[in-house]
C-alpha positions as CSV (number, residue, x, y, z in Angstrom):
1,X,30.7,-26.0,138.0
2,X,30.9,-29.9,137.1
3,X,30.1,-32.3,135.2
4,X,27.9,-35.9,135.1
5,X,28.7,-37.1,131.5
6,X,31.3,-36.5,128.9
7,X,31.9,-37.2,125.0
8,X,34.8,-38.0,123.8
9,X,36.1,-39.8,120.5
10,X,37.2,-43.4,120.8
11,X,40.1,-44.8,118.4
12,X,39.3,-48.2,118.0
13,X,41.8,-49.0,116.0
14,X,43.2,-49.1,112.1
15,X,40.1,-47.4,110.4
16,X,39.8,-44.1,108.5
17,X,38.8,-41.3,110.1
18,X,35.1,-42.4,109.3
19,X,35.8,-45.4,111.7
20,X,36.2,-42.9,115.1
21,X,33.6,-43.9,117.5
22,X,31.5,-41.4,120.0
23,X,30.9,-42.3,123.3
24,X,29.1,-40.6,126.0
25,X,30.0,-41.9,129.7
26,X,30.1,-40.9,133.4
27,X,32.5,-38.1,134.2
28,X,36.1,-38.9,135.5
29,X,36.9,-37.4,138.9
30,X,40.5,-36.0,138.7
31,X,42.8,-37.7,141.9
32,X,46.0,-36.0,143.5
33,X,48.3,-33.6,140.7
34,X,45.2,-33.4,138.3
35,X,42.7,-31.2,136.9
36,X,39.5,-31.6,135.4
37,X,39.0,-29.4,132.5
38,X,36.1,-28.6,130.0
39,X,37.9,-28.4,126.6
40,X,37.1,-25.9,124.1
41,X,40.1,-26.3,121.8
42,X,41.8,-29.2,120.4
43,X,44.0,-30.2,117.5
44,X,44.6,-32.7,114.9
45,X,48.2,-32.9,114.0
46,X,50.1,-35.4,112.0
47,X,51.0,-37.5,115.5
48,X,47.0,-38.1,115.9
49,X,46.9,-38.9,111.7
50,X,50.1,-41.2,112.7
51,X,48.3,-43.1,115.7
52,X,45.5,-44.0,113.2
53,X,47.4,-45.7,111.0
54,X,49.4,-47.3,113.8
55,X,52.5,-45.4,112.9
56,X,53.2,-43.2,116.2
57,X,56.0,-44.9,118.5
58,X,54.9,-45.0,122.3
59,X,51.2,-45.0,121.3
60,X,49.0,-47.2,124.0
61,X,47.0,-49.9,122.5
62,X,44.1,-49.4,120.9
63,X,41.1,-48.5,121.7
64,X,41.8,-45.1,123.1
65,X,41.0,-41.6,122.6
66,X,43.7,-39.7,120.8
67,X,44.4,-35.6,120.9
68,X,48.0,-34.7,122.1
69,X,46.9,-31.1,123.9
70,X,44.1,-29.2,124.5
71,X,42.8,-25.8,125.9
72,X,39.7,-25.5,128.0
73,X,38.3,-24.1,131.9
74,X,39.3,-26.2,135.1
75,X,36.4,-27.4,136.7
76,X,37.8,-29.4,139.2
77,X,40.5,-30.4,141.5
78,X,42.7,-32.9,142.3
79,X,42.7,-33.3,146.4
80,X,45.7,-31.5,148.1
81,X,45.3,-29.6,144.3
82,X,45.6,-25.7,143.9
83,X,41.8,-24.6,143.9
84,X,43.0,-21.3,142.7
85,X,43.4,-23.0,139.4
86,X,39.8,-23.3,139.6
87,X,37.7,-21.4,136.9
88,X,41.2,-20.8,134.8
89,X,41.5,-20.9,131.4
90,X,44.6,-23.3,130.5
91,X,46.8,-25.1,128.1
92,X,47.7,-28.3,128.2
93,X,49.7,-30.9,126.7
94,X,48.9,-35.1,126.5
95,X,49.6,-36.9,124.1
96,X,46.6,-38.6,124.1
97,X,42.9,-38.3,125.6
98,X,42.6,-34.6,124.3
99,X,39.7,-35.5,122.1
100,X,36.5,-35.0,124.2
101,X,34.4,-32.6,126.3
102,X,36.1,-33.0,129.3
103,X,39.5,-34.2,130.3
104,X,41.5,-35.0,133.4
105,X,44.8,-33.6,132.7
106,X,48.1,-33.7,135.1
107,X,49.2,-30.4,136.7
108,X,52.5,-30.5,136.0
109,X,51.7,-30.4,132.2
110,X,49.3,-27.2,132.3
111,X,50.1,-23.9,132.4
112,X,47.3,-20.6,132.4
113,X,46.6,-19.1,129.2
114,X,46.5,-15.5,129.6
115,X,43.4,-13.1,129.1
116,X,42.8,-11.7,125.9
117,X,43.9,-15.2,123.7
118,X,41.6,-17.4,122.3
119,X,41.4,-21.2,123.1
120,X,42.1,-21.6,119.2
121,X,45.2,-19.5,118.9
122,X,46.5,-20.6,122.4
123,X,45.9,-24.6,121.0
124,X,48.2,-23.8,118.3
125,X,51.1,-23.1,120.2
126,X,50.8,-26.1,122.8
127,X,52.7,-29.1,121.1
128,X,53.5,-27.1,117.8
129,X,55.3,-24.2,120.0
130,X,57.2,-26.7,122.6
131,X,58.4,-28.8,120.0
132,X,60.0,-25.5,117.3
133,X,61.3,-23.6,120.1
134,X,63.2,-26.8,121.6
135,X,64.4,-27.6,118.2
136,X,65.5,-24.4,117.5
137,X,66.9,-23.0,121.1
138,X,67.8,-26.6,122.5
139,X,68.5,-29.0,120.2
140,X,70.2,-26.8,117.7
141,X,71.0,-23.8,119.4
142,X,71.2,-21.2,116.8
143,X,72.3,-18.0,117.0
144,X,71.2,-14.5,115.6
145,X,72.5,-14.2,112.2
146,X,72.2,-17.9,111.6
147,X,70.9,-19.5,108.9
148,X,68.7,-22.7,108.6
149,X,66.7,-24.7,106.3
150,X,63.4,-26.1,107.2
151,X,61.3,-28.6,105.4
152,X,57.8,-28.6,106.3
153,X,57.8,-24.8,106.2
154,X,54.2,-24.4,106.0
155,X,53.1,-27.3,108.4
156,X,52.2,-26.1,112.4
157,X,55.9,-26.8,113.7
158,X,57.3,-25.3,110.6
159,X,54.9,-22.0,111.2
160,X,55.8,-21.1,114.5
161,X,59.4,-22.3,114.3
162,X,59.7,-19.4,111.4
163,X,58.3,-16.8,113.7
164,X,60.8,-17.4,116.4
165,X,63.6,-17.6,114.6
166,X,63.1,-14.4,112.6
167,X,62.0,-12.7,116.0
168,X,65.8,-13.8,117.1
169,X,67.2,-12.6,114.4
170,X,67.7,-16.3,112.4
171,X,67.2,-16.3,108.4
172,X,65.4,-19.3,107.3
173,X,65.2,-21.3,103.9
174,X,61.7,-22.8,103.8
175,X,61.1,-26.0,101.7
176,X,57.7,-26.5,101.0
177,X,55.4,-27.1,97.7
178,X,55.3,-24.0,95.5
179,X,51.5,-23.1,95.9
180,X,52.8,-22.2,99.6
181,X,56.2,-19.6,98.5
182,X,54.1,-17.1,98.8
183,X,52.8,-17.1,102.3
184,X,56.2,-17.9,102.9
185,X,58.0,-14.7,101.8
186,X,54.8,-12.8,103.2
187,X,56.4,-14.3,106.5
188,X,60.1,-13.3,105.6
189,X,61.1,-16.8,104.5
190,X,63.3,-17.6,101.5
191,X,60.9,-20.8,99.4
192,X,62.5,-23.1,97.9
193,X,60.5,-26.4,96.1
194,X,61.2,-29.7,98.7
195,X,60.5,-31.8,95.5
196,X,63.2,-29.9,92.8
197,X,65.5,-32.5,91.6
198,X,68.0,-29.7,92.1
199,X,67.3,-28.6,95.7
200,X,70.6,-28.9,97.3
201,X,72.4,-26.6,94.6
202,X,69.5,-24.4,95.2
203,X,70.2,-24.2,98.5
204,X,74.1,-24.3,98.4
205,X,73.4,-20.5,96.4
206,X,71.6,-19.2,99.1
207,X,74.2,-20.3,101.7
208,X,77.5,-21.1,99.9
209,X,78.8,-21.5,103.1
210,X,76.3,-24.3,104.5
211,X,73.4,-23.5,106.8
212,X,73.9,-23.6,110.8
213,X,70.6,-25.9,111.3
214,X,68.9,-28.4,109.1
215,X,64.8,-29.7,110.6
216,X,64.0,-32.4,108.7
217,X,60.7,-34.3,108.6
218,X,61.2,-36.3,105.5
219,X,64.0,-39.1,106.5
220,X,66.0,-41.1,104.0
221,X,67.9,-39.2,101.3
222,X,66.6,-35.4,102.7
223,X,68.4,-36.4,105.7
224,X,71.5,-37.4,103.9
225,X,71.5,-34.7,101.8
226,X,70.5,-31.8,104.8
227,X,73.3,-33.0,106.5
228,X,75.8,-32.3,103.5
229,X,74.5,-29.2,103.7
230,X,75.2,-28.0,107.0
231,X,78.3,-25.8,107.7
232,X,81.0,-26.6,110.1
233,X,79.4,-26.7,113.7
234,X,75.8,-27.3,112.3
235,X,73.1,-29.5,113.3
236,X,70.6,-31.6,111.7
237,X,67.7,-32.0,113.4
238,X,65.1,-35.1,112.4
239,X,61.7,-34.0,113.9
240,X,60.1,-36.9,111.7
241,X,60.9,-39.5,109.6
242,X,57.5,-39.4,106.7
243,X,59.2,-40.0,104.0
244,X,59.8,-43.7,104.5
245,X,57.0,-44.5,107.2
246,X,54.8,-45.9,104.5
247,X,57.1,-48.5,103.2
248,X,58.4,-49.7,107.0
249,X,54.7,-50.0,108.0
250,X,54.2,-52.6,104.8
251,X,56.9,-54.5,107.2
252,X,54.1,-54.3,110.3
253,X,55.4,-52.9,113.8
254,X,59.4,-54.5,113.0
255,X,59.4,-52.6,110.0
256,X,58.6,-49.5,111.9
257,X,61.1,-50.0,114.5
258,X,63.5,-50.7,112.1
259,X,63.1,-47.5,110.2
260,X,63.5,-45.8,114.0
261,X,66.2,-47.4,114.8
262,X,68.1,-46.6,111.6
263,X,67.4,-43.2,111.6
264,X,69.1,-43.0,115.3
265,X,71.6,-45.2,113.9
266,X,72.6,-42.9,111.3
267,X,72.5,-40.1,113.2
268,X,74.8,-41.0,115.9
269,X,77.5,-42.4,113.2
270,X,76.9,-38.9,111.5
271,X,78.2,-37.1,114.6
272,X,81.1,-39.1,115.6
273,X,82.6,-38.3,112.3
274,X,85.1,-35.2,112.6
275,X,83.6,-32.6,110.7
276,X,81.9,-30.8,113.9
277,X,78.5,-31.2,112.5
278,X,76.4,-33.4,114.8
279,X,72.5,-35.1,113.9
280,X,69.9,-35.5,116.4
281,X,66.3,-36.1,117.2
Protein backbone atom coordinates (compact mmCIF):
# COMPACT_ATOMS: atom_id res chain seq x y z
CA UNK A 1 0.00 0.00 0.00
CA UNK A 2 1.31 3.76 -0.65
CA UNK A 3 0.73 6.85 -0.66
CA UNK A 4 0.34 10.25 -3.18
CA UNK A 5 -0.13 13.05 -0.65
CA UNK A 6 0.64 13.56 3.05
CA UNK A 7 -0.35 16.14 5.92
CA UNK A 8 1.79 17.16 8.20
CA UNK A 9 2.09 20.27 10.61
CA UNK A 10 4.50 23.02 9.73
CA UNK A 11 6.35 25.04 12.62
CA UNK A 12 6.88 28.26 11.16
CA UNK A 13 8.29 29.74 13.72
CA UNK A 14 7.79 31.60 17.35
CA UNK A 15 3.82 31.49 17.40
CA UNK A 16 1.49 29.76 19.91
CA UNK A 17 0.35 26.64 19.22
CA UNK A 18 -2.63 28.44 17.24
CA UNK A 19 0.18 29.64 14.76
CA UNK A 20 1.01 25.64 13.44
CA UNK A 21 0.30 25.55 9.83
CA UNK A 22 -1.27 22.41 7.77
CA UNK A 23 0.07 21.43 4.68
CA UNK A 24 -0.83 18.83 2.30
CA UNK A 25 2.02 17.84 -0.29
CA UNK A 26 3.32 15.04 -2.62
CA UNK A 27 4.50 12.04 -0.76
CA UNK A 28 8.29 11.62 0.05
CA UNK A 29 9.90 8.42 -1.43
CA UNK A 30 12.16 6.93 1.29
CA UNK A 31 16.11 6.42 -0.26
CA UNK A 32 18.72 3.79 1.01
CA UNK A 33 18.48 2.97 5.21
CA UNK A 34 14.86 4.41 5.28
CA UNK A 35 11.32 3.60 5.68
CA UNK A 36 8.27 5.10 4.80
CA UNK A 37 5.70 4.84 7.48
CA UNK A 38 1.97 5.82 7.92
CA UNK A 39 1.77 7.24 11.53
CA UNK A 40 -0.85 6.54 13.85
CA UNK A 41 0.69 7.72 17.03
CA UNK A 42 2.64 10.71 17.95
CA UNK A 43 3.49 12.82 20.93
CA UNK A 44 3.82 16.18 22.27
CA UNK A 45 6.39 16.39 24.93
CA UNK A 46 8.05 19.36 26.57
CA UNK A 47 11.12 19.20 23.65
CA UNK A 48 8.29 19.95 20.84
CA UNK A 49 6.69 22.86 23.60
CA UNK A 50 10.59 23.88 23.77
CA UNK A 51 11.15 24.07 19.85
CA UNK A 52 8.13 26.53 19.76
CA UNK A 53 9.36 28.92 21.82
CA UNK A 54 12.88 28.52 20.30
CA UNK A 55 14.23 27.00 23.43
CA UNK A 56 15.34 23.38 22.29
CA UNK A 57 19.35 23.27 21.62
CA UNK A 58 20.19 21.50 18.16
CA UNK A 59 16.67 22.48 16.74
CA UNK A 60 16.92 23.11 12.70
CA UNK A 61 15.68 26.38 11.65
CA UNK A 62 12.51 27.15 11.35
CA UNK A 63 10.04 26.31 9.42
CA UNK A 64 9.86 22.67 10.04
CA UNK A 65 7.69 20.04 11.27
CA UNK A 66 8.34 19.06 14.82
CA UNK A 67 7.38 15.48 16.67
CA UNK A 68 10.49 13.75 18.22
CA UNK A 69 8.93 9.88 17.64
CA UNK A 70 6.26 8.23 16.33
CA UNK A 71 4.51 4.79 15.81
CA UNK A 72 2.82 3.82 12.60
CA UNK A 73 2.79 0.75 9.48
CA UNK A 74 5.82 0.72 6.93
CA UNK A 75 4.62 1.24 3.72
CA UNK A 76 7.70 1.42 1.91
CA UNK A 77 11.23 0.71 1.45
CA UNK A 78 14.31 2.19 1.14
CA UNK A 79 16.27 0.38 -1.99
CA UNK A 80 18.72 -2.41 -0.82
CA UNK A 81 16.03 -2.00 2.36
CA UNK A 82 14.59 -5.06 4.32
CA UNK A 83 11.07 -5.56 2.62
CA UNK A 84 10.31 -7.88 5.37
CA UNK A 85 9.84 -4.78 7.40
CA UNK A 86 7.12 -4.14 5.02
CA UNK A 87 3.47 -4.05 6.59
CA UNK A 88 5.11 -3.83 10.29
CA UNK A 89 3.98 -2.05 12.89
CA UNK A 90 6.95 0.09 14.45
CA UNK A 91 8.46 2.61 16.79
CA UNK A 92 10.44 5.09 16.05
CA UNK A 93 12.41 7.84 17.29
CA UNK A 94 13.27 11.60 15.32
CA UNK A 95 13.46 14.30 16.86
CA UNK A 96 11.76 16.12 14.48
CA UNK A 97 9.31 15.52 11.39
CA UNK A 98 6.99 13.10 13.54
CA UNK A 99 4.01 15.38 13.17
CA UNK A 100 2.16 14.14 9.98
CA UNK A 101 0.47 11.33 8.19
CA UNK A 102 3.33 9.83 6.82
CA UNK A 103 6.96 9.96 7.52
CA UNK A 104 10.25 8.81 6.16
CA UNK A 105 12.10 7.55 9.05
CA UNK A 106 15.83 5.99 9.21
CA UNK A 107 16.19 2.26 9.84
CA UNK A 108 18.60 2.30 12.32
CA UNK A 109 16.23 4.37 14.62
CA UNK A 110 13.17 1.89 14.35
CA UNK A 111 12.53 -1.10 15.95
CA UNK A 112 9.00 -3.52 15.61
CA UNK A 113 6.45 -2.97 18.12
CA UNK A 114 5.11 -6.19 19.09
CA UNK A 115 1.47 -7.68 18.62
CA UNK A 116 -0.99 -7.04 21.14
CA UNK A 117 0.37 -3.07 22.03
CA UNK A 118 -1.30 -0.27 20.93
CA UNK A 119 0.38 2.54 18.79
CA UNK A 120 -0.61 4.88 21.88
CA UNK A 121 0.90 2.94 24.63
CA UNK A 122 3.99 1.85 22.43
CA UNK A 123 4.39 6.00 21.62
CA UNK A 124 4.80 6.51 25.19
CA UNK A 125 7.66 4.55 25.76
CA UNK A 126 9.75 5.73 22.54
CA UNK A 127 11.75 8.97 23.71
CA UNK A 128 10.13 8.88 27.33
CA UNK A 129 11.47 5.14 27.90
CA UNK A 130 15.09 5.66 26.11
CA UNK A 131 15.73 8.62 27.89
CA UNK A 132 14.52 7.07 32.05
CA UNK A 133 16.14 3.87 31.40
CA UNK A 134 19.53 5.52 30.22
CA UNK A 135 19.36 7.89 33.15
CA UNK A 136 18.70 5.35 35.46
CA UNK A 137 20.85 2.14 34.13
CA UNK A 138 23.59 4.34 32.30
CA UNK A 139 24.09 7.53 33.45
CA UNK A 140 23.48 6.77 37.14
CA UNK A 141 23.79 3.25 37.47
CA UNK A 142 21.74 2.43 40.40
CA UNK A 143 21.51 -0.55 42.14
CA UNK A 144 18.67 -2.57 43.79
CA UNK A 145 18.10 -1.22 47.22
CA UNK A 146 19.01 2.23 46.11
CA UNK A 147 17.35 5.20 46.68
CA UNK A 148 16.70 8.32 44.41
CA UNK A 149 14.85 11.42 44.20
CA UNK A 150 13.12 12.50 41.10
CA UNK A 151 11.57 15.77 40.25
CA UNK A 152 9.14 15.74 37.61
CA UNK A 153 7.63 12.55 39.14
CA UNK A 154 4.43 12.80 37.37
CA UNK A 155 5.79 14.12 33.87
CA UNK A 156 6.32 11.09 30.95
CA UNK A 157 10.17 10.61 31.85
CA UNK A 158 9.33 10.71 35.41
CA UNK A 159 6.44 7.97 34.86
CA UNK A 160 8.25 5.34 33.31
CA UNK A 161 11.51 6.00 35.11
CA UNK A 162 9.38 5.11 38.45
CA UNK A 163 8.23 1.89 36.95
CA UNK A 164 11.66 0.66 36.16
CA UNK A 165 13.27 1.45 39.02
CA UNK A 166 10.75 -0.12 41.45
CA UNK A 167 10.64 -3.25 38.95
CA UNK A 168 14.67 -3.34 39.94
CA UNK A 169 14.16 -3.13 43.14
CA UNK A 170 15.07 1.05 43.45
CA UNK A 171 12.93 3.20 46.05
CA UNK A 172 12.19 6.43 44.77
CA UNK A 173 11.26 9.97 46.39
CA UNK A 174 8.97 11.77 43.87
CA UNK A 175 8.78 15.54 43.81
CA UNK A 176 5.97 16.79 42.23
CA UNK A 177 2.90 19.27 43.06
CA UNK A 178 0.65 17.88 45.81
CA UNK A 179 -2.63 17.34 43.65
CA UNK A 180 -0.33 14.52 42.07
CA UNK A 181 0.97 12.43 45.77
CA UNK A 182 -1.59 10.41 45.35
CA UNK A 183 -1.08 8.78 42.03
CA UNK A 184 2.21 8.73 43.26
CA UNK A 185 1.97 6.43 46.26
CA UNK A 186 -0.69 4.43 44.11
CA UNK A 187 2.58 3.81 42.09
CA UNK A 188 4.82 2.96 45.22
CA UNK A 189 6.44 6.38 45.24
CA UNK A 190 7.27 8.39 48.44
CA UNK A 191 5.64 12.43 47.38
CA UNK A 192 7.18 14.97 48.56
CA UNK A 193 5.98 18.98 47.42
CA UNK A 194 9.00 20.23 44.71
CA UNK A 195 7.88 23.80 45.81
CA UNK A 196 8.07 23.31 50.06
CA UNK A 197 10.47 25.83 51.28
CA UNK A 198 11.61 22.99 53.39
CA UNK A 199 12.20 20.24 50.82
CA UNK A 200 15.67 19.27 51.40
CA UNK A 201 15.13 18.52 55.26
CA UNK A 202 12.17 16.70 54.01
CA UNK A 203 14.12 14.72 52.03
CA UNK A 204 17.23 14.38 54.30
CA UNK A 205 14.30 12.31 56.79
CA UNK A 206 13.58 10.03 54.31
CA UNK A 207 17.25 9.23 53.49
CA UNK A 208 19.44 10.54 56.38
CA UNK A 209 22.01 8.98 54.66
CA UNK A 210 21.73 10.91 51.12
CA UNK A 211 20.04 9.39 48.09
CA UNK A 212 22.19 7.27 45.48
CA UNK A 213 20.73 9.30 42.32
CA UNK A 214 19.29 12.82 42.02
CA UNK A 215 17.17 13.61 38.13
CA UNK A 216 16.65 16.97 38.01
CA UNK A 217 14.71 18.98 35.47
CA UNK A 218 14.49 22.23 37.24
CA UNK A 219 18.37 23.76 37.06
CA UNK A 220 19.64 26.54 39.35
CA UNK A 221 19.22 26.16 43.04
CA UNK A 222 17.32 22.33 42.75
CA UNK A 223 20.55 21.40 41.18
CA UNK A 224 22.60 22.80 43.90
CA UNK A 225 20.65 21.61 46.42
CA UNK A 226 20.01 17.74 44.79
CA UNK A 227 23.52 17.57 44.70
CA UNK A 228 23.96 18.21 48.65
CA UNK A 229 21.79 15.66 48.84
CA UNK A 230 23.33 12.85 47.32
CA UNK A 231 25.31 10.31 49.40
CA UNK A 232 28.89 9.30 48.89
CA UNK A 233 29.15 7.76 45.32
CA UNK A 234 25.89 9.35 44.06
CA UNK A 235 24.96 11.01 40.99
CA UNK A 236 23.08 13.97 39.92
CA UNK A 237 21.61 13.74 36.83
CA UNK A 238 20.29 17.09 34.94
CA UNK A 239 17.75 15.85 32.35
CA UNK A 240 16.60 19.66 31.92
CA UNK A 241 17.32 22.84 32.85
CA UNK A 242 13.25 24.68 33.10
CA UNK A 243 13.70 26.41 35.84
CA UNK A 244 15.84 29.17 34.44
CA UNK A 245 14.99 28.80 30.54
CA UNK A 246 12.62 31.61 30.68
CA UNK A 247 14.94 34.19 32.00
CA UNK A 248 18.09 33.07 29.56
CA UNK A 249 15.65 33.23 26.61
CA UNK A 250 14.82 37.12 27.59
CA UNK A 251 18.78 37.17 26.73
CA UNK A 252 17.84 35.72 22.94
CA UNK A 253 19.89 32.54 21.70
CA UNK A 254 23.40 33.84 23.91
CA UNK A 255 21.37 33.78 26.85
CA UNK A 256 20.39 30.27 26.15
CA UNK A 257 23.72 29.11 25.50
CA UNK A 258 24.83 30.58 28.31
CA UNK A 259 22.43 28.96 30.71
CA UNK A 260 23.75 25.54 28.83
CA UNK A 261 26.96 26.10 29.20
CA UNK A 262 26.75 26.87 32.89
CA UNK A 263 24.92 24.13 33.73
CA UNK A 264 27.81 21.82 32.14
CA UNK A 265 30.11 24.09 33.78
CA UNK A 266 28.91 23.41 37.11
CA UNK A 267 28.56 20.06 36.66
CA UNK A 268 31.96 19.11 35.70
CA UNK A 269 33.45 21.48 38.69
CA UNK A 270 30.95 19.41 40.92
CA UNK A 271 32.60 16.15 40.12
CA UNK A 272 36.17 17.03 40.24
CA UNK A 273 35.65 17.84 43.84
CA UNK A 274 36.69 14.81 46.17
CA UNK A 275 33.59 13.73 47.73
CA UNK A 276 32.82 10.78 45.09
CA UNK A 277 29.68 12.20 43.99
CA UNK A 278 29.77 13.14 40.27
CA UNK A 279 26.87 15.46 38.06
CA UNK A 280 26.07 14.87 34.61
CA UNK A 281 23.73 15.35 31.68
Amino acid sequence: MTTDQITRIVLPGLVEPAGLEVVTEKAPTPGPGQLLVAVEATGVSFAEQSMRKGRYFGQPAFPFTPGYDLVGTVLEVGTGGDERMLGRRVASMTKTGAWTTHAVVEARDTVPVPAGISAEDAETVVVNGVTAWQMLNRSARVRSGGTVLLFGANGGVGGILIQLARHQGVRVIGAASPRHHEALRAAGVEPVDYADPELEARVRELAPGGVDAVFDNVGGEIARMSFRLLARGGTLVTYAIVGVLDDAASRGSAGLWGAFLKAIGQGLLWSALPNGKRATF
